[in-house]
C-alpha positions in Angstrom: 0.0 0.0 0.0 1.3 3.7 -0.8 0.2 6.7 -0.1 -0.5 9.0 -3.2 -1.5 12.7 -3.4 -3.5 13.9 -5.9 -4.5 17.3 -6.8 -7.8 17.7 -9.0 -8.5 21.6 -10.8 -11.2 22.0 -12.8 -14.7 23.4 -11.1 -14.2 21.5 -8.0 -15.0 24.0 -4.9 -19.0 25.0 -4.4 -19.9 22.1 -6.5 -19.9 19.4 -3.5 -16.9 17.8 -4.9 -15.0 17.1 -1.6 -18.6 15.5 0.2 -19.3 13.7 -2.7 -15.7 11.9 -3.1 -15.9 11.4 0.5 -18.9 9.3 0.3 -17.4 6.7 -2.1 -13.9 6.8 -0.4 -15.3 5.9 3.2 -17.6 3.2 1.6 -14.4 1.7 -0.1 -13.0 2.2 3.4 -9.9 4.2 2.2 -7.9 6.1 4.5 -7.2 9.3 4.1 -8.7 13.2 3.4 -9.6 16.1 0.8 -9.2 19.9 1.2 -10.1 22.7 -0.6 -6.8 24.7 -1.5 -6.5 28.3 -1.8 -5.7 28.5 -5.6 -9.2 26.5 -6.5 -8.1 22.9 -6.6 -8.5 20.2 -4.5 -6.3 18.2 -2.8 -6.5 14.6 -1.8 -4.5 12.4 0.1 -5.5 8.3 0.3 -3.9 4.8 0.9 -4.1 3.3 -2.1 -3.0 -0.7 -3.3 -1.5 -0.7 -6.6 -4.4 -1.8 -8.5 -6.9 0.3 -6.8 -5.1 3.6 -8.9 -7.0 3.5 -11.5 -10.6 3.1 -10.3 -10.4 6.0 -7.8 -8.7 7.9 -10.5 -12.2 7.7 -12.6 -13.8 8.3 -9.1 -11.9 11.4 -8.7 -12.6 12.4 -11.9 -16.4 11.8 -12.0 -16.6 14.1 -9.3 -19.8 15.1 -8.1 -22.6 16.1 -10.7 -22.4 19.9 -10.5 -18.4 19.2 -11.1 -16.3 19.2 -13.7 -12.7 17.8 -13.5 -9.6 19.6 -15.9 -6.8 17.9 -14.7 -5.7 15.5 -12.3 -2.1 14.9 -11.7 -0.4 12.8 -8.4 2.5 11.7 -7.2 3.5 9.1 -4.7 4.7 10.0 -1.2 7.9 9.0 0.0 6.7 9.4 3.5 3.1 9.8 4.9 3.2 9.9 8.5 -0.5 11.5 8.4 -2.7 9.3 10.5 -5.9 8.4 9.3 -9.4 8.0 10.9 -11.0 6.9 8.1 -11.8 9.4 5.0 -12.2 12.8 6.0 -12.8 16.0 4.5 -10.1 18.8 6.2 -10.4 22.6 6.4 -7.8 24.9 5.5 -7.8 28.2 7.4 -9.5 30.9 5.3 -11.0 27.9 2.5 -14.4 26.7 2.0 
């Protein structure tokens, strides 16, 4: 298992994105969270298994219905020593 951060731009604040991946990441019972960030993207940061990429790829980038995804780029951490109480959605001071 890795950890992988992935950030998503697009129309992806005010559009329910982070409740909605939030949903299908705690019913998959991932570990990890999404934030808003301040330049308009989002930001998410899950456990993944090597052939789980690709589906919550598409699940990122389905969104929500009011969404609509540009880009989606990640990289794998070297280090996450984040602890994890499931799949959260976090708050950056001064974000939605």
């Amino acid at each position: 298992m890795e950890a992988y951060r992935f950030i998503i731009t697009g129309k992806v604040q005010n559009v329910s994105y982070r409740k909605s991946i939030q949903q299908i990441a705690s019913l998959g019972q991932l570990k990890g969270y999404i934030k808003n960030l301040k330049n308009g993207s989002v930001e998410v940061v899950v456990d993944l298994h090597d052939d789980q990429l690709d589906e919550f790829t598409q699940i990122l980038r389905h969104g929500s219905p009011l969404s609509d995804v540009e880009d989606i780029s990640y990289e794998v951490l070297s280090e996450d020593d984040l602890l994890y109480d499931g799949f959260e959605i976090r708050y950056e001071e001064n974000s939605s």
